[in-house]
Predicted model as a PDB file, atoms N, CA, C, CB and O in Angstrom, pLDDT in the B-factor column:
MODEL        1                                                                  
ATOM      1  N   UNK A   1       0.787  -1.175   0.000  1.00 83.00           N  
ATOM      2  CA  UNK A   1       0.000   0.000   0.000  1.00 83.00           C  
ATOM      3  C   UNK A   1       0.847   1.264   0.000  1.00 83.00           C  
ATOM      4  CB  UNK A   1      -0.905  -0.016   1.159  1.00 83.00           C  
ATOM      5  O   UNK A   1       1.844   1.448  -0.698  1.00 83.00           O  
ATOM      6  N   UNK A   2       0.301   2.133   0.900  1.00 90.00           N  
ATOM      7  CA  UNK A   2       0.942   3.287   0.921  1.00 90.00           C  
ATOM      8  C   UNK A   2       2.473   3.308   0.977  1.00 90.00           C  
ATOM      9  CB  UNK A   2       0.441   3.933   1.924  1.00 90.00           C  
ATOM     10  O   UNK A   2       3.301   3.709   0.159  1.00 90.00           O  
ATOM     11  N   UNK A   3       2.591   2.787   2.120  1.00 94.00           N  
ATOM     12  CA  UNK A   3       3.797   2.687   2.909  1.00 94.00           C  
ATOM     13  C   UNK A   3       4.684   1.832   1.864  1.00 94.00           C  
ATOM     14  CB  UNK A   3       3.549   1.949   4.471  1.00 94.00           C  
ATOM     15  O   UNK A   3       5.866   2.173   1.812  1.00 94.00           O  
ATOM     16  N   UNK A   4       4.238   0.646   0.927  1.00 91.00           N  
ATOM     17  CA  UNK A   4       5.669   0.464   0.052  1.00 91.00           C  
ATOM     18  C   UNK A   4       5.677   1.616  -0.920  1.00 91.00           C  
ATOM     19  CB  UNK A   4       5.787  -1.068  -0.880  1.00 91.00           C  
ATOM     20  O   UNK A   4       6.832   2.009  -1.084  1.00 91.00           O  
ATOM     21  N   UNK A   5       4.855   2.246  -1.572  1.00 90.00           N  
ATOM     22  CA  UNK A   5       4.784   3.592  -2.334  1.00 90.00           C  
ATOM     23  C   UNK A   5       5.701   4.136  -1.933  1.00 90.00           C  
ATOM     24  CB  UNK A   5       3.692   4.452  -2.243  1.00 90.00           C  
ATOM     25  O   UNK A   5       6.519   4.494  -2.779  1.00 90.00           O  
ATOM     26  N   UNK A   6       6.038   4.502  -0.210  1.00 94.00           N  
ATOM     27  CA  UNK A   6       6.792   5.446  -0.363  1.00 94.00           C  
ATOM     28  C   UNK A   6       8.122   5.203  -0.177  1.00 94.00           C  
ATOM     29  CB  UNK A   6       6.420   6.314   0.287  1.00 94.00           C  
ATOM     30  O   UNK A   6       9.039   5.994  -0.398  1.00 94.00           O  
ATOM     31  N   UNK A   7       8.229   3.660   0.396  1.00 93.00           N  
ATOM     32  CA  UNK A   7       9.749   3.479   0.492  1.00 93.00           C  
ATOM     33  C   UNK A   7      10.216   3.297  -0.864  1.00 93.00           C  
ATOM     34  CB  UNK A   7      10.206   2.248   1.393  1.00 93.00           C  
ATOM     35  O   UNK A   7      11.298   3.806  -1.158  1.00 93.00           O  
ATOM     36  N   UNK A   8       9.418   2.498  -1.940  1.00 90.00           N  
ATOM     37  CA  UNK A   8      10.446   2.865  -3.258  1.00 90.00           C  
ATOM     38  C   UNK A   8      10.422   4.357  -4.072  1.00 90.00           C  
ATOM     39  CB  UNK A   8      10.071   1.761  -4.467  1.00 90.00           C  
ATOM     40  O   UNK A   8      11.152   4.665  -5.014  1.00 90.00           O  
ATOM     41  N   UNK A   9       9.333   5.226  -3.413  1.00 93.00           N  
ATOM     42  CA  UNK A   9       9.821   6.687  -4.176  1.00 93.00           C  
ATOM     43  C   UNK A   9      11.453   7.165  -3.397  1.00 93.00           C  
ATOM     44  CB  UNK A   9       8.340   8.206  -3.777  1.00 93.00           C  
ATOM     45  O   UNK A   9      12.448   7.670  -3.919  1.00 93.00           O  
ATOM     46  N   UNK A  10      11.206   6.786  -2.078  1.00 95.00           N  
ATOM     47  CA  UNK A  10      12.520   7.344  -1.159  1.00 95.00           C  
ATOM     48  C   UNK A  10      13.952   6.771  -1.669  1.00 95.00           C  
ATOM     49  CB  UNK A  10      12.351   6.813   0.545  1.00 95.00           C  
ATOM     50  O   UNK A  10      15.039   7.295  -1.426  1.00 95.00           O  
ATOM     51  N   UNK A  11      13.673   5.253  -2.640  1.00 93.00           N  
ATOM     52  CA  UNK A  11      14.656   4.646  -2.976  1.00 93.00           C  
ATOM     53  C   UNK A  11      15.270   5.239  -4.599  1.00 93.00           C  
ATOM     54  CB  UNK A  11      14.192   3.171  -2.847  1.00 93.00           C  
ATOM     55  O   UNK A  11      16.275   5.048  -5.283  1.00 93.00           O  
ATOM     56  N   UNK A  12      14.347   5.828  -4.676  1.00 91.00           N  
ATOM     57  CA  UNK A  12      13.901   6.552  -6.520  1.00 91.00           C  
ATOM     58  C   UNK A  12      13.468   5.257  -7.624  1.00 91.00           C  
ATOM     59  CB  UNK A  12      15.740   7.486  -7.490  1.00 91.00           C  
ATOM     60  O   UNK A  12      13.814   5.032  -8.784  1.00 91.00           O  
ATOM     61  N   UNK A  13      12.557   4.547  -6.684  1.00 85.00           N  
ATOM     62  CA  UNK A  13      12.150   4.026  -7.812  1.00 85.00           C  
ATOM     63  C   UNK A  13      10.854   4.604  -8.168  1.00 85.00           C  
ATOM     64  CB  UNK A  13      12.131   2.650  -7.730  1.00 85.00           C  
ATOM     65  O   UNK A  13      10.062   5.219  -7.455  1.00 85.00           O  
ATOM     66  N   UNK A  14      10.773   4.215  -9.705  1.00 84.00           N  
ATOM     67  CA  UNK A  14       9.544   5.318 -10.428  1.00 84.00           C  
ATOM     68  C   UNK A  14       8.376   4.380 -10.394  1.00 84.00           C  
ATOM     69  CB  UNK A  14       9.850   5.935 -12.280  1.00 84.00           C  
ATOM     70  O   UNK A  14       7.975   3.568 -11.227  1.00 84.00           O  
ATOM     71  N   UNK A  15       7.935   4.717  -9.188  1.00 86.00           N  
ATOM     72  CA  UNK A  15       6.322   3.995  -8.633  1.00 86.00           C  
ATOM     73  C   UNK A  15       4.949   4.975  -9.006  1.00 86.00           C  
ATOM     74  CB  UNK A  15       6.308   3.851  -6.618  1.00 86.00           C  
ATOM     75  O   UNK A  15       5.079   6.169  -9.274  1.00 86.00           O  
ATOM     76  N   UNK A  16       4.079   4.519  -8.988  1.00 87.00           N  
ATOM     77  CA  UNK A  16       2.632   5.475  -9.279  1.00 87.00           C  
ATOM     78  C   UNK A  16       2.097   4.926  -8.026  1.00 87.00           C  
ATOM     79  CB  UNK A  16       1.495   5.167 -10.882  1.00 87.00           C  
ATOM     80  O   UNK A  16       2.495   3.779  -7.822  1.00 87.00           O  
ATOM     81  N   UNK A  17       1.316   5.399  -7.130  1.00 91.00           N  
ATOM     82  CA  UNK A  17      -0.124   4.897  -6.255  1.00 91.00           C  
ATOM     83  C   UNK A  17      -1.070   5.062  -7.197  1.00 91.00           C  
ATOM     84  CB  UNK A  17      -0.621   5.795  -4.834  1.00 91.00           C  
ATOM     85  O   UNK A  17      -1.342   6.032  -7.904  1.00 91.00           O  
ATOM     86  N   UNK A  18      -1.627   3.770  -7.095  1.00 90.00           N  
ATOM     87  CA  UNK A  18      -3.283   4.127  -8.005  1.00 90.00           C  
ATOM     88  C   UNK A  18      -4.153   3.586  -6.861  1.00 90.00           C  
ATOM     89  CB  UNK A  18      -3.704   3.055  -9.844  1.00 90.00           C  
ATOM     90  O   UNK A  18      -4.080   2.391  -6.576  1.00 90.00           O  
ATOM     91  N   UNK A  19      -5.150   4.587  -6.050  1.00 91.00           N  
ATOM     92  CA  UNK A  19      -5.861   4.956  -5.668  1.00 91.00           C  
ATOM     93  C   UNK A  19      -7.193   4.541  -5.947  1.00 91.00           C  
ATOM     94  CB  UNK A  19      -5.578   5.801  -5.759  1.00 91.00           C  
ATOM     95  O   UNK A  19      -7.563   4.824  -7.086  1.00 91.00           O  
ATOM     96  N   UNK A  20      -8.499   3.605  -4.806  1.00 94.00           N  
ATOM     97  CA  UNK A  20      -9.908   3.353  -5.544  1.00 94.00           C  
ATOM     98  C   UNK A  20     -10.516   3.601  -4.389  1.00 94.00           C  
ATOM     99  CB  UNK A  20     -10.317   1.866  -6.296  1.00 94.00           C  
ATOM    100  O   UNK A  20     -10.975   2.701  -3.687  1.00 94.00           O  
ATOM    101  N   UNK A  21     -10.575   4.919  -4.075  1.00 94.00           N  
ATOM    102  CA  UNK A  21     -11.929   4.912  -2.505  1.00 94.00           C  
ATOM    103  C   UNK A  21     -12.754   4.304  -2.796  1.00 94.00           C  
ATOM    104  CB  UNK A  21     -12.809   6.220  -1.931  1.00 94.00           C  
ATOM    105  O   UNK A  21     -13.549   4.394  -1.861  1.00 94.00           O  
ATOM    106  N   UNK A  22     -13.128   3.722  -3.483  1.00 95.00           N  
ATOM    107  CA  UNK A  22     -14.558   2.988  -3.289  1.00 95.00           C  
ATOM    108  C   UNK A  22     -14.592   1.433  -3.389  1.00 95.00           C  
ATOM    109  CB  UNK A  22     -15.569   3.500  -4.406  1.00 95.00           C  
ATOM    110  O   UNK A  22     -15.529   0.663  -3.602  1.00 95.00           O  
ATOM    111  N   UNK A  23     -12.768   1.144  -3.084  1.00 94.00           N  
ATOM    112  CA  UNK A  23     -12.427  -0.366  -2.981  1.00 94.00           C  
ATOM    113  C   UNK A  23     -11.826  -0.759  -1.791  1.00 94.00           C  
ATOM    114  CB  UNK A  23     -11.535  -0.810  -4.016  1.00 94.00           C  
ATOM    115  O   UNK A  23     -10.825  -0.073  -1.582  1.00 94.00           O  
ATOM    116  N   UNK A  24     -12.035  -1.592  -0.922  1.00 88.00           N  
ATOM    117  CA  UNK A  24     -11.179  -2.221  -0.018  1.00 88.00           C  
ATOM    118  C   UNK A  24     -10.033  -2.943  -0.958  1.00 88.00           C  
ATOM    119  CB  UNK A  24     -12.038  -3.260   0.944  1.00 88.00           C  
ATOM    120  O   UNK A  24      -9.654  -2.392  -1.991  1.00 88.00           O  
ATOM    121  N   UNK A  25      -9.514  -4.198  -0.533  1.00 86.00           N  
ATOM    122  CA  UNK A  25      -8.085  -4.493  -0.266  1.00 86.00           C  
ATOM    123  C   UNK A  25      -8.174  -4.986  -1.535  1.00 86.00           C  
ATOM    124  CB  UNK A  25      -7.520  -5.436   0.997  1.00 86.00           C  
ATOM    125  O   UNK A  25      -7.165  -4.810  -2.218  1.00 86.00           O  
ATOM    126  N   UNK A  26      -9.077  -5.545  -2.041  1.00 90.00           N  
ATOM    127  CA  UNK A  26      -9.634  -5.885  -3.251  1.00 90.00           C  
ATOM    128  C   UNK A  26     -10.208  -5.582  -4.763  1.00 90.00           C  
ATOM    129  CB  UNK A  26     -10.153  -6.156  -2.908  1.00 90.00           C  
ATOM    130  O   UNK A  26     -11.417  -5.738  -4.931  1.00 90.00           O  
ATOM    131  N   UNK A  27      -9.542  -5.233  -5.672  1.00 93.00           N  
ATOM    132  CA  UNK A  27     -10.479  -4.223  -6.535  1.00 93.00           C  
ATOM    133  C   UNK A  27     -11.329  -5.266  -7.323  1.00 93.00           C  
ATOM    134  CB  UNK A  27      -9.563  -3.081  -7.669  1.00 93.00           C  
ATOM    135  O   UNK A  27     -10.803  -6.363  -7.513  1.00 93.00           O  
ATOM    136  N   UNK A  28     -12.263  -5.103  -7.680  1.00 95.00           N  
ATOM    137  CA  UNK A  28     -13.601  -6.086  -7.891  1.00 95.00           C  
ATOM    138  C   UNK A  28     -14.213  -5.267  -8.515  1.00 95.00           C  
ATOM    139  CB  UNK A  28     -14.489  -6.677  -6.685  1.00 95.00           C  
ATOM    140  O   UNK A  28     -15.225  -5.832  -8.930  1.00 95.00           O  
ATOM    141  N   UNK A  29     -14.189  -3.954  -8.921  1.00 96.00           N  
ATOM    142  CA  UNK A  29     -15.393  -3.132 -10.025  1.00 96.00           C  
ATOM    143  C   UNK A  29     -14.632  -3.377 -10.830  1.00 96.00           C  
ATOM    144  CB  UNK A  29     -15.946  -1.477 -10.023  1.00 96.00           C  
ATOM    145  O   UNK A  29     -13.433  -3.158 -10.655  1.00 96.00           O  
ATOM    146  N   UNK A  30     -15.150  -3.937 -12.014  1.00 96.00           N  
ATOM    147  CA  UNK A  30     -14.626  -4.261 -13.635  1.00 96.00           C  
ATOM    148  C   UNK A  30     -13.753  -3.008 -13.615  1.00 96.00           C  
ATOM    149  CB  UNK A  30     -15.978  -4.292 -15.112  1.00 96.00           C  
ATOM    150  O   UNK A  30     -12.651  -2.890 -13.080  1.00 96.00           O  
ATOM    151  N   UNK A  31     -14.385  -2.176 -14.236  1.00 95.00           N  
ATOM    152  CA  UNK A  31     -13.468  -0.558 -14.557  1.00 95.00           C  
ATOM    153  C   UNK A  31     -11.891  -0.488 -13.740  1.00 95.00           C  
ATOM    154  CB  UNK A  31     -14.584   1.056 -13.729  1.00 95.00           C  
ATOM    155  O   UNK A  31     -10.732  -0.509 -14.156  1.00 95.00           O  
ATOM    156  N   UNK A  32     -12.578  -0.388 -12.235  1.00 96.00           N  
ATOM    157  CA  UNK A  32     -11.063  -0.710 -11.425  1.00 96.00           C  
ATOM    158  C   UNK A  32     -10.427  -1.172 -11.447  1.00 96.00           C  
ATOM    159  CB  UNK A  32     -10.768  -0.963 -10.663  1.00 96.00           C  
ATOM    160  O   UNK A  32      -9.382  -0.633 -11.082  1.00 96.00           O  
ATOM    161  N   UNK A  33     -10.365  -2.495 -11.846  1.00 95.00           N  
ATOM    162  CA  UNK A  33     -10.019  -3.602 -11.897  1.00 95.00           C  
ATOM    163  C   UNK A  33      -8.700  -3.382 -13.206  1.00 95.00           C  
ATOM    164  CB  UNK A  33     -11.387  -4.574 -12.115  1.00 95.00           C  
ATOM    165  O   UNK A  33      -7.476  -3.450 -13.096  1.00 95.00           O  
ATOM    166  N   UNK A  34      -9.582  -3.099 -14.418  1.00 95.00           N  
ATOM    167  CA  UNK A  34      -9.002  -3.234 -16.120  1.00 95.00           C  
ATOM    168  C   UNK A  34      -7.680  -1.548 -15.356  1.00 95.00           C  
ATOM    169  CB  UNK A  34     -11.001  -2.651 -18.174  1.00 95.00           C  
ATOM    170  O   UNK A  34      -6.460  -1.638 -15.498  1.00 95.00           O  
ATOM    171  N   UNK A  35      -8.098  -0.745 -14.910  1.00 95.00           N  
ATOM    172  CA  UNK A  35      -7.415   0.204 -14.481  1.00 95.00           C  
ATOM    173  C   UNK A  35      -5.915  -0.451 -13.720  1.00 95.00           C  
ATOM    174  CB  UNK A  35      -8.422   1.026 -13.559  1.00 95.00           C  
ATOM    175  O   UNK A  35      -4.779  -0.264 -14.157  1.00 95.00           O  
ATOM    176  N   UNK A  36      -6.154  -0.974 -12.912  1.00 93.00           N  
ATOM    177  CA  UNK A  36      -5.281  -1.706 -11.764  1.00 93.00           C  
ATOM    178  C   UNK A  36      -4.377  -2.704 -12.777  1.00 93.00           C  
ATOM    179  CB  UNK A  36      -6.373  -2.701 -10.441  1.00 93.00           C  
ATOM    180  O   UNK A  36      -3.155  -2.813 -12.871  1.00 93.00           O  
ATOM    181  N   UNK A  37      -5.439  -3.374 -13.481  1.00 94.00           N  
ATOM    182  CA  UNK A  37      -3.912  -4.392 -14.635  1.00 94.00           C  
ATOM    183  C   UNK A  37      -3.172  -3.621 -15.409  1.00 94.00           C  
ATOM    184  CB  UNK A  37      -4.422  -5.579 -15.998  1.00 94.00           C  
ATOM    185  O   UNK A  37      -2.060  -3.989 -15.786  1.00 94.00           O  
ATOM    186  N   UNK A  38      -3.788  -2.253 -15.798  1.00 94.00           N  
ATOM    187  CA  UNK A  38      -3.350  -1.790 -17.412  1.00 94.00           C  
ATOM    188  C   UNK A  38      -2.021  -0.893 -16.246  1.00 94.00           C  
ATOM    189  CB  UNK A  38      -4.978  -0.464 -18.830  1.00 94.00           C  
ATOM    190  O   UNK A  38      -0.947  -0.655 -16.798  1.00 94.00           O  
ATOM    191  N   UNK A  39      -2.152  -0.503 -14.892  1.00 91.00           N  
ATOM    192  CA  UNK A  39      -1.119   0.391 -14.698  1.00 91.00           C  
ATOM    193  C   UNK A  39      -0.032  -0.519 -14.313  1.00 91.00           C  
ATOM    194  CB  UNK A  39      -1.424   1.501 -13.682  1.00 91.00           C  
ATOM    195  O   UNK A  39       1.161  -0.235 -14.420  1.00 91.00           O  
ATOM    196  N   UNK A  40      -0.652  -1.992 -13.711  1.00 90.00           N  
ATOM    197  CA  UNK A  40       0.574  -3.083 -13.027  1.00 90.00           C  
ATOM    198  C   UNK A  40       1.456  -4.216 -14.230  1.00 90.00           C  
ATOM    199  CB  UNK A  40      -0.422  -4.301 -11.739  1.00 90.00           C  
ATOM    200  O   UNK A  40       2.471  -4.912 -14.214  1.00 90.00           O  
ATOM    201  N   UNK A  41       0.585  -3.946 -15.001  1.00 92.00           N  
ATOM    202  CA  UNK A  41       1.619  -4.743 -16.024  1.00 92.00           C  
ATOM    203  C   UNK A  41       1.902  -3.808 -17.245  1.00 92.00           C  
ATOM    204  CB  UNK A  41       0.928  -6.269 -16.640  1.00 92.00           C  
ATOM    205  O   UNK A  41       2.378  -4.382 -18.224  1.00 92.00           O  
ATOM    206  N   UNK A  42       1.663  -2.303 -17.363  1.00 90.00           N  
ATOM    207  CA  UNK A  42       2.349  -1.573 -18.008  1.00 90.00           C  
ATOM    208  C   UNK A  42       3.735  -1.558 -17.729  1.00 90.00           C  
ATOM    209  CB  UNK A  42       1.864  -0.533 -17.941  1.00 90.00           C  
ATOM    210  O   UNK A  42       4.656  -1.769 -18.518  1.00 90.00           O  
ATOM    211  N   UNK A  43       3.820  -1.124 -15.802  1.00 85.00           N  
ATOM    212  CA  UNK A  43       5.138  -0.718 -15.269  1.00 85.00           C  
ATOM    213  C   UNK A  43       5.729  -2.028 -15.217  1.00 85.00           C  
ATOM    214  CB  UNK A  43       5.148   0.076 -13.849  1.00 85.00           C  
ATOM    215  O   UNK A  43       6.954  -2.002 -15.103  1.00 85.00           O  
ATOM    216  N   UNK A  44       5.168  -3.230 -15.272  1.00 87.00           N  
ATOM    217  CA  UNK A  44       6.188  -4.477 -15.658  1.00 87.00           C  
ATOM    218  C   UNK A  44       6.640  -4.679 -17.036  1.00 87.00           C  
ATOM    219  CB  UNK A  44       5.568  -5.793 -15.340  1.00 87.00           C  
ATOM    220  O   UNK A  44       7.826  -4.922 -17.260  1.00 87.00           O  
ATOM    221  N   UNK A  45       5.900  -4.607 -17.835  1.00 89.00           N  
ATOM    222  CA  UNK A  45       6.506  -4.213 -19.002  1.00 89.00           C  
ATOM    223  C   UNK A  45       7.730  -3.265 -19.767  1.00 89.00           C  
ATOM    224  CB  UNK A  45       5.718  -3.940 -19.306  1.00 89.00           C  
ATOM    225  O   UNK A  45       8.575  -3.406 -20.651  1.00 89.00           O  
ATOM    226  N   UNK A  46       7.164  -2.037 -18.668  1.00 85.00           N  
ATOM    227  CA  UNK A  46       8.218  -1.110 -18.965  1.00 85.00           C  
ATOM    228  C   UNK A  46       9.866  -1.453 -18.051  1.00 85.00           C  
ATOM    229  CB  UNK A  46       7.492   0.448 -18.527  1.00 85.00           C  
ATOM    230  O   UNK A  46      10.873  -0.875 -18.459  1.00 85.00           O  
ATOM    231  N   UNK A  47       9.923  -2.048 -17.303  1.00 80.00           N  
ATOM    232  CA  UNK A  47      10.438  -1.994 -16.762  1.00 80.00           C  
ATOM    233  C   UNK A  47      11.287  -4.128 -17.025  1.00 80.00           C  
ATOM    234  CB  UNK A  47       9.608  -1.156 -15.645  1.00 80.00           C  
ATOM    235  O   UNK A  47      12.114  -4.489 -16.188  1.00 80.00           O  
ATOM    236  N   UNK A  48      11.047  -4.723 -17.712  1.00 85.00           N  
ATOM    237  CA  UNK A  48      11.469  -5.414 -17.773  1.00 85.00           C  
ATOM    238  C   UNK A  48      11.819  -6.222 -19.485  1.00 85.00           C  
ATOM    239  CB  UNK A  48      10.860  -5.779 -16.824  1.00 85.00           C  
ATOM    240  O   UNK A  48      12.285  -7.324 -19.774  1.00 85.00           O  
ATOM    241  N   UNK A  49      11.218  -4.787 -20.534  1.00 78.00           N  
ATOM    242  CA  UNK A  49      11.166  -5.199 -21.558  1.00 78.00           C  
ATOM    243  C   UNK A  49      12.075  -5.565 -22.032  1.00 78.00           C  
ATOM    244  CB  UNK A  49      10.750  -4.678 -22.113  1.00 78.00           C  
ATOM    245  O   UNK A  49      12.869  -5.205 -21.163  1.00 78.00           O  
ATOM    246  N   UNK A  50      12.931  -6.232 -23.086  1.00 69.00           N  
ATOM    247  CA  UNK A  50      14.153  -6.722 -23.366  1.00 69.00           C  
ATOM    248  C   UNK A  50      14.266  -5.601 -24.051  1.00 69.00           C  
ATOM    249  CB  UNK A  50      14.407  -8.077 -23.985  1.00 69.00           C  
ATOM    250  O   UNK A  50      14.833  -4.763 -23.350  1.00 69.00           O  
ATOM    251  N   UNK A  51      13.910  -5.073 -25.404  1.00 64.00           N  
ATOM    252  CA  UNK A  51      14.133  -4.315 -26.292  1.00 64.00           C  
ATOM    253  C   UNK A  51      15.221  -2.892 -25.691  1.00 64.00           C  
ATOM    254  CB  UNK A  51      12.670  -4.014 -26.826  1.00 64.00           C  
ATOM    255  O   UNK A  51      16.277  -2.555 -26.226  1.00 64.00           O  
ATOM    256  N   UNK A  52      14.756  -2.419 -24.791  1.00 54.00           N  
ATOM    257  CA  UNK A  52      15.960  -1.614 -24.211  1.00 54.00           C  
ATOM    258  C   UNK A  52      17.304  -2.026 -23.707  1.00 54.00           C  
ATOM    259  CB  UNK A  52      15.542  -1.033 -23.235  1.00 54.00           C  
ATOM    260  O   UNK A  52      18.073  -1.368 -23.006  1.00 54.00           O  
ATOM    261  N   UNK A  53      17.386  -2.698 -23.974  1.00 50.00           N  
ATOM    262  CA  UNK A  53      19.230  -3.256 -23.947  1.00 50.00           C  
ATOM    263  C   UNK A  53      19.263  -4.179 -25.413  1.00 50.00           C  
ATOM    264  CB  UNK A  53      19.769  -4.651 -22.159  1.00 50.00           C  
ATOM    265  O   UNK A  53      20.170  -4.998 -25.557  1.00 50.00           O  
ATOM    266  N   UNK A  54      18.571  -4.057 -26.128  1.00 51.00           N  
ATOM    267  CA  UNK A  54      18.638  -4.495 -27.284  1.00 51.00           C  
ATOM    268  C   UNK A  54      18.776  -5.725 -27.634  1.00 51.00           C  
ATOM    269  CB  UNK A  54      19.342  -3.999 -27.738  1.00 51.00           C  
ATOM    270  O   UNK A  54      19.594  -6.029 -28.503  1.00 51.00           O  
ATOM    271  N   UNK A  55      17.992  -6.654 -27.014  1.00 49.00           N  
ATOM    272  CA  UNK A  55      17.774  -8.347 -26.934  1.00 49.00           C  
ATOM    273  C   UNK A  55      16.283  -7.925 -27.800  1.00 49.00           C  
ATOM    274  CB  UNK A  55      17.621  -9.358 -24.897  1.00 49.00           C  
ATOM    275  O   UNK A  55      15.655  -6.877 -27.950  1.00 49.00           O  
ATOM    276  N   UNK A  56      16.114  -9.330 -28.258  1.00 44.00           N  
ATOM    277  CA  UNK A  56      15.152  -9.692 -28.721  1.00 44.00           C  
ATOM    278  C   UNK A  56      13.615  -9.301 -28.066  1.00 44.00           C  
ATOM    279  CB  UNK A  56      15.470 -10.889 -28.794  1.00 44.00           C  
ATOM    280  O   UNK A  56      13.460  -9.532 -26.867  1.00 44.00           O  
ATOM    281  N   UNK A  57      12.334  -8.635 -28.941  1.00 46.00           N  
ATOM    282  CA  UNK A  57      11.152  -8.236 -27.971  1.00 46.00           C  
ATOM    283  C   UNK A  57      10.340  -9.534 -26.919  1.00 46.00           C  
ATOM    284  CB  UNK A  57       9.941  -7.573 -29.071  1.00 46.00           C  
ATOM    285  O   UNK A  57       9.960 -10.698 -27.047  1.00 46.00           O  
ATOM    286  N   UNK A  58      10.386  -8.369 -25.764  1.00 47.00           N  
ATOM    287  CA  UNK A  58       9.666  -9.782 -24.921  1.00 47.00           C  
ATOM    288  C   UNK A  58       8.244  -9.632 -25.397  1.00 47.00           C  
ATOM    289  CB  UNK A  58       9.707  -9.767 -22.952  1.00 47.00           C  
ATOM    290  O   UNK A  58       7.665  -8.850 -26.151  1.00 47.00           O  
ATOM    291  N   UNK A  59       7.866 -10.782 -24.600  1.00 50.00           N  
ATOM    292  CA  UNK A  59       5.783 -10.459 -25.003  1.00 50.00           C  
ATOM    293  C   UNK A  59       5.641  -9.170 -23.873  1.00 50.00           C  
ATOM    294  CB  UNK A  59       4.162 -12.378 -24.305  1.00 50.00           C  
ATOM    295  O   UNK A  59       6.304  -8.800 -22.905  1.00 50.00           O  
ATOM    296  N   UNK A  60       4.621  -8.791 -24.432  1.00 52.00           N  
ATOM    297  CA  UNK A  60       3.353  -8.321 -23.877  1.00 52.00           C  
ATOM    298  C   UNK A  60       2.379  -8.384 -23.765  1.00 52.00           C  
ATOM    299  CB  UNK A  60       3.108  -7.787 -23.937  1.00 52.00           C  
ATOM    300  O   UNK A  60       1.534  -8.767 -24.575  1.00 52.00           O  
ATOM    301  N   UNK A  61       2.215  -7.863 -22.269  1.00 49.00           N  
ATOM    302  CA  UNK A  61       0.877  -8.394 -21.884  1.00 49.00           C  
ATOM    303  C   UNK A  61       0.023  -7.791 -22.442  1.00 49.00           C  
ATOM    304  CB  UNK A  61       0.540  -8.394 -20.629  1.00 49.00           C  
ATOM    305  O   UNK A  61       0.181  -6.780 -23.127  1.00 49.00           O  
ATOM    306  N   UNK A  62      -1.522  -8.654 -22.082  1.00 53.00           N  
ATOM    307  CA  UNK A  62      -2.796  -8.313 -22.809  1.00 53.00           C  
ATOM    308  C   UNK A  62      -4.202  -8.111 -22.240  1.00 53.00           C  
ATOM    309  CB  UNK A  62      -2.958  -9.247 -23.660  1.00 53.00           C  
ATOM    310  O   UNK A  62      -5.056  -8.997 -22.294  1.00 53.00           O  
ATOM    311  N   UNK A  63      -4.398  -6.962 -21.717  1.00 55.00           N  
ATOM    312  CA  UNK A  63      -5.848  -7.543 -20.787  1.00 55.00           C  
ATOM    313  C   UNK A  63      -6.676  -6.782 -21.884  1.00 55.00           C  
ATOM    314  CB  UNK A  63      -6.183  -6.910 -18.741  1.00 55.00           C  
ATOM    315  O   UNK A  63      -6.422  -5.850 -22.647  1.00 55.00           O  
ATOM    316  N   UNK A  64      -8.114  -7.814 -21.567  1.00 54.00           N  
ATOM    317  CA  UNK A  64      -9.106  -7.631 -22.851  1.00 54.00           C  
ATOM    318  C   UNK A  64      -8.774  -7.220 -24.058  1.00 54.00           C  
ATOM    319  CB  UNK A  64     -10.028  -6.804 -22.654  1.00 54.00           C  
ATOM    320  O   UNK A  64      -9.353  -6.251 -24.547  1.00 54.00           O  
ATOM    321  N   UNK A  65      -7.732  -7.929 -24.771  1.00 54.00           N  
ATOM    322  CA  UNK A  65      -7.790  -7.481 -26.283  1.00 54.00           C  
ATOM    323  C   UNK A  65      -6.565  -7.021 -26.594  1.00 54.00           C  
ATOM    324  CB  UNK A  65      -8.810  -6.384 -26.639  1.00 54.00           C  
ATOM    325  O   UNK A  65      -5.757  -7.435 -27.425  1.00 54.00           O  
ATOM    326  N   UNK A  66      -6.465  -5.302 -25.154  1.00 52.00           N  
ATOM    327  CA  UNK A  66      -5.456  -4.306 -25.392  1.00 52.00           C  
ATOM    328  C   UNK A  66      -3.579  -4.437 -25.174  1.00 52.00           C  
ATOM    329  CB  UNK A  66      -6.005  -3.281 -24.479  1.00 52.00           C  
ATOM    330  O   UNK A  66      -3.013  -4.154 -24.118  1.00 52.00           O  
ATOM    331  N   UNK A  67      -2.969  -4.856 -26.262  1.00 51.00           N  
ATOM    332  CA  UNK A  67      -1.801  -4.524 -25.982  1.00 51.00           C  
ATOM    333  C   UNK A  67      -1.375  -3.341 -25.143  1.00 51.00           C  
ATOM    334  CB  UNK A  67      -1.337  -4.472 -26.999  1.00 51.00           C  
ATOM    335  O   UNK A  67      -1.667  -2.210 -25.531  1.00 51.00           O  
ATOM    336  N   UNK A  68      -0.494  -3.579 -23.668  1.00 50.00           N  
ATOM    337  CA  UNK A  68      -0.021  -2.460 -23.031  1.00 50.00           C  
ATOM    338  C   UNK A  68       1.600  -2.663 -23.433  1.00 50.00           C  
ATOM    339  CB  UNK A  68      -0.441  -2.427 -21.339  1.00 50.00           C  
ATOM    340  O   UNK A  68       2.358  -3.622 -23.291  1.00 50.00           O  
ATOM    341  N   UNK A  69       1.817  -1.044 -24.116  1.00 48.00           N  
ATOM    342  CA  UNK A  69       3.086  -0.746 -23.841  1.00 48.00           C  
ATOM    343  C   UNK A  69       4.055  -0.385 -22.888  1.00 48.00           C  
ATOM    344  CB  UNK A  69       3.176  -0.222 -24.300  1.00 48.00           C  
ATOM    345  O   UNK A  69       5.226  -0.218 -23.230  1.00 48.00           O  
TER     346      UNK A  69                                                      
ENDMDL                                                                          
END                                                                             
């Protein structure tokens, strides 16, 4: 939650909080939900893609349909 948010901003890692007052621990509204994958496997993506050190492209992920870059 919060509290790892802020130990990896303090560490400089480039974290987002994404935020759902209207969710407990759980996000379970569709919308929230497609929100919560598209920001958690964007920043895995971005952050583990091969193509930036110039290896071969990894996959990417796909929720409903949408390729995230």
């Amino acid at each position: 939650g919060l509290s790892t948010f802020t130990a990896l901003r303090r560490q400089g890692v480039p974290a987002r909080f994404v935020y759902f007052p209207d969710e407990n621990h759980w996000v379970l509204k569709p919308a929230n939900s497609l929100r919560w994958h598209r920001e958690v496997l964007g920043w895995i993506t971005q952050w583990t893609h091969k193509d930036t050190i110039g290896e071969s492209q990894s996959q990417k992920f796909v929720v409903q349909g949408e390729h995230l870059n």
